[in-house]
C-alpha positions as CSV (number, residue, x, y, z in Angstrom):
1,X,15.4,39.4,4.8
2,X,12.2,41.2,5.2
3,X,11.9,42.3,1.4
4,X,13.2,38.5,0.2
5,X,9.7,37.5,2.9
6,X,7.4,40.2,1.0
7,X,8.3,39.1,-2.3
8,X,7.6,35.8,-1.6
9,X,4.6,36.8,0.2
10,X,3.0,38.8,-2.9
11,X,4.1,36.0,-5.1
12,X,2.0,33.2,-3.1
13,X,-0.8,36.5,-3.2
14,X,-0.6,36.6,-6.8
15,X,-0.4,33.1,-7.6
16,X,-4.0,32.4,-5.6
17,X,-4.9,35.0,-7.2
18,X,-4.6,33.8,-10.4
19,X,-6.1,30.0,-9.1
20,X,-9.3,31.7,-8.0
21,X,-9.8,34.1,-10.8
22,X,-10.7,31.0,-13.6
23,X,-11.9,29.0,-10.7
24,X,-13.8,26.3,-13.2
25,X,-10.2,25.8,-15.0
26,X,-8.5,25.6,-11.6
27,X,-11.5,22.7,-10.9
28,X,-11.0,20.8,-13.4
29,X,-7.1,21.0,-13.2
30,X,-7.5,19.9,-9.5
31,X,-10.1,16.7,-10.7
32,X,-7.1,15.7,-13.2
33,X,-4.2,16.0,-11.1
34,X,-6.2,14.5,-8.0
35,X,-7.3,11.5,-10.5
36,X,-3.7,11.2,-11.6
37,X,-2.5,10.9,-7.6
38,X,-5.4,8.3,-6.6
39,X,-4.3,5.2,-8.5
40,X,-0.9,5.3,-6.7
41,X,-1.8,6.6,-3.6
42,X,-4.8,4.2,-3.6
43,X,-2.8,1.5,-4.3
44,X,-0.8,2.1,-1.2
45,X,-3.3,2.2,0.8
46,X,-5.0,-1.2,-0.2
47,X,-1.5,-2.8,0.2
48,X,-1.0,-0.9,3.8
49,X,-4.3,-2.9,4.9
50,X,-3.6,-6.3,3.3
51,X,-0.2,-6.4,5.6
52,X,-1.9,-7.1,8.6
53,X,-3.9,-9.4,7.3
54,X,-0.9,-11.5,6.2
55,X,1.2,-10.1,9.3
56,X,0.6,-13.2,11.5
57,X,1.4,-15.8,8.5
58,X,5.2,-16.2,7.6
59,X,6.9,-17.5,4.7
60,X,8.9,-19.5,7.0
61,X,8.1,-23.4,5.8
62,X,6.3,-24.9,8.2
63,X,5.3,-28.5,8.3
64,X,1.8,-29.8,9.5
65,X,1.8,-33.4,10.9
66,X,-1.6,-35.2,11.1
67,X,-2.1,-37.9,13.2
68,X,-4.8,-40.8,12.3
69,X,-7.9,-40.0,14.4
70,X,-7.6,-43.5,16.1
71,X,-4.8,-42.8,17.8
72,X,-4.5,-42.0,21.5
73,X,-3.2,-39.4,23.8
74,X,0.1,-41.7,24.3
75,X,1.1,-41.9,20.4
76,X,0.7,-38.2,20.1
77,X,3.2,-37.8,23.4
78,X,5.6,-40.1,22.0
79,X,5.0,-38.7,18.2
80,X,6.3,-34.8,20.2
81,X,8.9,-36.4,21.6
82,X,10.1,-37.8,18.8
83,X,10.2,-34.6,17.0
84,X,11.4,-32.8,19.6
85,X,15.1,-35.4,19.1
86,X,14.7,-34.7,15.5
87,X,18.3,-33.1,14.5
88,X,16.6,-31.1,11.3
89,X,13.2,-29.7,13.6
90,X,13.9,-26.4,14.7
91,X,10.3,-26.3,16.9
92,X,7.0,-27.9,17.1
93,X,3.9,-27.3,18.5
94,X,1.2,-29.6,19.6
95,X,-2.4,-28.6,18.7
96,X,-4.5,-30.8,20.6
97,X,-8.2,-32.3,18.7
98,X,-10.3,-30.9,21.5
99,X,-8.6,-27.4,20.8
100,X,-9.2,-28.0,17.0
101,X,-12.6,-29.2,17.8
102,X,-13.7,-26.0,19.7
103,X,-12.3,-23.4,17.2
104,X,-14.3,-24.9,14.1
105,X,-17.4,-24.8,16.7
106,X,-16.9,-21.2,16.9
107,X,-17.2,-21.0,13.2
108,X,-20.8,-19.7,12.6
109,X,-21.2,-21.6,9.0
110,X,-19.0,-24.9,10.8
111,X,-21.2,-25.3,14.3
112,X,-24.5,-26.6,13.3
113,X,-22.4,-29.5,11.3
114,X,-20.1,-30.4,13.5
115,X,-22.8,-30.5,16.4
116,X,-24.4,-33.4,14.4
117,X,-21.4,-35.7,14.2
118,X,-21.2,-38.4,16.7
119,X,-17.6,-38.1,17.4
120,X,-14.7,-35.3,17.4
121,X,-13.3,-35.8,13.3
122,X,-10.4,-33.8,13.9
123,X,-7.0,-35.4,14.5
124,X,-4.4,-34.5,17.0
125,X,-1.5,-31.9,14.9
126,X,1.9,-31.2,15.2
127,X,3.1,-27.8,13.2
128,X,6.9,-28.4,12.7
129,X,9.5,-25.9,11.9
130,X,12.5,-27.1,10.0
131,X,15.7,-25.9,10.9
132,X,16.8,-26.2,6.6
133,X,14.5,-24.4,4.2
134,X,16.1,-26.1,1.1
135,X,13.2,-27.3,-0.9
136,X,15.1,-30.8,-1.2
137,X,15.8,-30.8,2.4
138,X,11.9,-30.1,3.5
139,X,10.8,-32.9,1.0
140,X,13.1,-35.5,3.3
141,X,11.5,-34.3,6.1
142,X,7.7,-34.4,4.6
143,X,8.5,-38.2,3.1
144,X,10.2,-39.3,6.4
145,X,7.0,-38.5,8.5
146,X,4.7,-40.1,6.7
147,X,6.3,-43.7,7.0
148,X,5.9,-42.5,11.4
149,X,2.9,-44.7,13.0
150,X,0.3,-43.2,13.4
151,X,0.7,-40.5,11.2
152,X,-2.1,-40.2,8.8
153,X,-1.3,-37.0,6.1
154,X,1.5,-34.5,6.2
155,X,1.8,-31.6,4.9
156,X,4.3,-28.4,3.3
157,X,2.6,-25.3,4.3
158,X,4.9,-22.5,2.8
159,X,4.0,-22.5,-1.2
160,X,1.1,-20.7,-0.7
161,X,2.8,-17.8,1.6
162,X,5.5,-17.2,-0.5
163,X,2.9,-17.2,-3.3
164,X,1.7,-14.8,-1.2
165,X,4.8,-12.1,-0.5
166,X,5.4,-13.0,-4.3
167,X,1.7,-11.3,-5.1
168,X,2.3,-8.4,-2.6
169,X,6.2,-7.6,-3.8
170,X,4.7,-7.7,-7.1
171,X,1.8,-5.1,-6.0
172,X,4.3,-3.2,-4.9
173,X,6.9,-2.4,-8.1
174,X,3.3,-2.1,-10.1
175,X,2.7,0.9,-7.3
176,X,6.1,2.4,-7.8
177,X,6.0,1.8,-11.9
178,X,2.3,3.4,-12.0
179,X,2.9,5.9,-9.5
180,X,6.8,7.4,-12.1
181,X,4.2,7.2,-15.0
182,X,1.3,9.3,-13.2
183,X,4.1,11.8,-11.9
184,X,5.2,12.4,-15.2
185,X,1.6,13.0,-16.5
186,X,1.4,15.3,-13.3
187,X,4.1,17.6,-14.9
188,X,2.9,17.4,-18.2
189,X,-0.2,18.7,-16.8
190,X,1.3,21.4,-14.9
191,X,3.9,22.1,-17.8
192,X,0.9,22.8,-20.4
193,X,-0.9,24.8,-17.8
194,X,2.2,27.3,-16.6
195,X,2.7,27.4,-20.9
196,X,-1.4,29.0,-21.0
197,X,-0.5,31.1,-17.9
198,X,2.8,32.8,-19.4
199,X,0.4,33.3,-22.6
200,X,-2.0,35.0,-20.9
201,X,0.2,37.1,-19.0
202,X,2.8,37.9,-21.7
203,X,1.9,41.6,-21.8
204,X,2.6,41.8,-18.1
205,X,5.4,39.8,-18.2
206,X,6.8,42.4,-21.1
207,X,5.9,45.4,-19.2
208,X,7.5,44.1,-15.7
209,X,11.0,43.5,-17.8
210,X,10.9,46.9,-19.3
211,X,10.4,47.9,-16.2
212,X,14.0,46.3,-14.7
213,X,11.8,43.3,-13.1
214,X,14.0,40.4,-12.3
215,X,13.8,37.2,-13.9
216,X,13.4,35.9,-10.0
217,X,10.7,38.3,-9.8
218,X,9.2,37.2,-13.3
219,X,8.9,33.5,-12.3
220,X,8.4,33.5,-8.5
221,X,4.6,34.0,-9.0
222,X,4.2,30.9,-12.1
223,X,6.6,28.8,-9.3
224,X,4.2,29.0,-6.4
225,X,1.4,28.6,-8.8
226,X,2.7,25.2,-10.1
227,X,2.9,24.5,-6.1
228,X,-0.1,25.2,-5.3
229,X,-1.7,23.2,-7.9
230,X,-0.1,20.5,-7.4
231,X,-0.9,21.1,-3.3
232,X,-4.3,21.2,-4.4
233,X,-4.4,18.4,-6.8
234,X,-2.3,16.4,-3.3
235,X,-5.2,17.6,-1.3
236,X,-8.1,16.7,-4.2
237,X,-6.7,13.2,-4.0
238,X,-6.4,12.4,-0.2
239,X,-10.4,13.3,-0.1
240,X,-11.1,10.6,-3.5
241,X,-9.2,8.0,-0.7
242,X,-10.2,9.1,1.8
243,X,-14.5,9.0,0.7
244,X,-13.5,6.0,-1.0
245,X,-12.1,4.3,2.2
246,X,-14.9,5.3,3.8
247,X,-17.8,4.0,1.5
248,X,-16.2,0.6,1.0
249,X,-15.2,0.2,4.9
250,X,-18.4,-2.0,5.7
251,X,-19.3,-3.7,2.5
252,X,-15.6,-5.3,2.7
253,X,-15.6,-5.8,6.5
254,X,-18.7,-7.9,5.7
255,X,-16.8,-10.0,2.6
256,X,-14.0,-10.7,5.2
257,X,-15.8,-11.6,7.9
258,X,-17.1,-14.5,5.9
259,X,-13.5,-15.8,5.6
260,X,-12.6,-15.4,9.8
261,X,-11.0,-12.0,9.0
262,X,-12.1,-9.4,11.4
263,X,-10.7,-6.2,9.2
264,X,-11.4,-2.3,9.1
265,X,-10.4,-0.7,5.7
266,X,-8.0,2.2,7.0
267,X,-7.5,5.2,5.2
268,X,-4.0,6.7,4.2
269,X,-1.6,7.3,7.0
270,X,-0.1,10.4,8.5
271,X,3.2,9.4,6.8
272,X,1.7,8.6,3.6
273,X,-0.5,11.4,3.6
274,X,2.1,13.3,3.9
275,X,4.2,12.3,1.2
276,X,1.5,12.4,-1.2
277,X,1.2,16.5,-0.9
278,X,4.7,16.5,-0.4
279,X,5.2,14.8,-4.0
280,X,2.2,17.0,-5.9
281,X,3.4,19.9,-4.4
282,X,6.9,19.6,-5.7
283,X,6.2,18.1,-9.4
284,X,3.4,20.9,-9.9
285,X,6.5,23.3,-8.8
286,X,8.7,21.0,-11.2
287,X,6.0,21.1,-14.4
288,X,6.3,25.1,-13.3
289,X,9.9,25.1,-13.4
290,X,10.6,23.2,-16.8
291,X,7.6,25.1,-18.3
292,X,8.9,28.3,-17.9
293,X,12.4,27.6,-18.9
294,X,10.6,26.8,-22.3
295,X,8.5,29.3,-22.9
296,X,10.2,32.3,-21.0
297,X,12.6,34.1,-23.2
298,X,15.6,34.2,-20.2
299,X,17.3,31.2,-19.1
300,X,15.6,30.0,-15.9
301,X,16.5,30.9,-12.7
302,X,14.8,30.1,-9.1
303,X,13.4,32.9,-6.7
């Protein structure tokens, strides 16, 4: 056990090494292989802070029931009731003018207008969940309220969410689809670079099997190099997202806060952050692994 740990322990030695001794090449190998990781890894991220932001909306078809602005406190009581008996409404909930009234007025851009009007122009609302999401069924239920008294304009309010989780699912197979063609231009790039390492170190290579070196022995020291690449190409990219989080965090907390959305761009997570070295570190020990098993003259075995 303690000569399989020194083994290992010169081969990590000789593979850093090797990383520091052409330290511009190893530079620019990093900047490529950190590039390569940042469009998927970025793309998580961006999708990781969109979430909350369309955590409190559901796709759930909801129905918004306005009443006409004329009518009293009395119509609205008997309009709940009404759809409280209603055998396909699931829940409703009552959103009183005043209410509506006093959240626009909190609206920055909203208060110096509304302050201006004579009178309250916001009607008492019902939001109504169906208990049937069939698109036929909800169109029933839309038609049958607006013949109600006293109810001015209703409203489906579910095209736009599912639009919505249509957009993000989308987001996220484009992720998965970019992130398989980066990895496989991640190995590529580790593949070529092993293939230049074996051709520099051919004589020593030649020399350690006349010597009775073991293939094991041969290819531990390429194997943790293709690791450690990739580790550092892992690392290279968590900084890009991590600066680039950072320098957009208040121009885009601004944008939103325009729209009502009180947001803080958030970097990657411990679990994502994770899995990103995780992944470069294993396919620049994979580009490692197929490169050699090309261009060394033994079959390829692990160490």
């Amino acid at each position: 056990m303690n000569i399989w740990l020194h083994h290992h322990r010169s081969a990590l030695r000789m593979a850093l090494r090797r990383l520091i001794s052409t330290p511009l090449a190893t530079l620019l190998s990093l900047l490529a292989i950190g590039i390569a990781l940042t469009l998927p890894a970025g793309g998580q991220m961006l999708l990781n802070n969109i979430r909350p932001l369309v955590g409190n909306t559901s796709a759930t078809p909801q129905i918004s029931v306005f009443m006409a602005t004329d009518a009293g406190r009395d119509a609205a009581n008997e309009l709940g009731t009404r759809l409280k008996k209603h055998p396909l409404v699931k829940q409703q909930q009552f959103l009183p003018r005043e209410d509506t009234l006093q959240r626009m007025r909190a609206n920055a851009g909203l208060r110096e207008v509304i302050d201006v009007l004579p009178d309250n122009p916001f009607p008492d609302a019902f939001i109504v969940t169906a208990r049937n999401e069939r698109p036929t069924t909800l169109d029933a239920i839309v038609d049958e309220f607006r013949q109600w008294p006293k109810v001015a304009h209703v409203q489906l309010d579910s095209a736009w969410a599912r639009r919505l989780e249509a957009l993000l699912h989308l987001g996220r197979n484009a992720i998965i689809l970019l992130g398989g063609l980066l990895a496989t231009g991640l190995i590529a790039i580790t593949f070529n670079i092993i293939r230049m390492q074996v051709l520099t170190h051919r004589a020593e290579i030649e020399v350690s099997q006349l010597l009775g070196a073991t293939n094991r022995f041969i290819r531990r020291p390429f194997l943790y190099f293709g690791a450690l690449l990739g580790l550092g190409g892992g690392i290279t990219a968590w900084l890009m997202i991590a600066a680039a989080a950072w320098w957009l965090r208040a121009p885009l907390g601004d944008l939103l806060l325009l729209y009502d959305f009180n947001f803080v761009l958030q970097p990657l997570s411990l679990t994502d952050s994770a899995m990103l070295l995780g992944a470069a570190t294993g396919l620049g020990w994979l580009g490692a692994l197929l490169s050699l098993g090309q261009h060394l003259r033994h079959p390829c075995t692990l160490g």
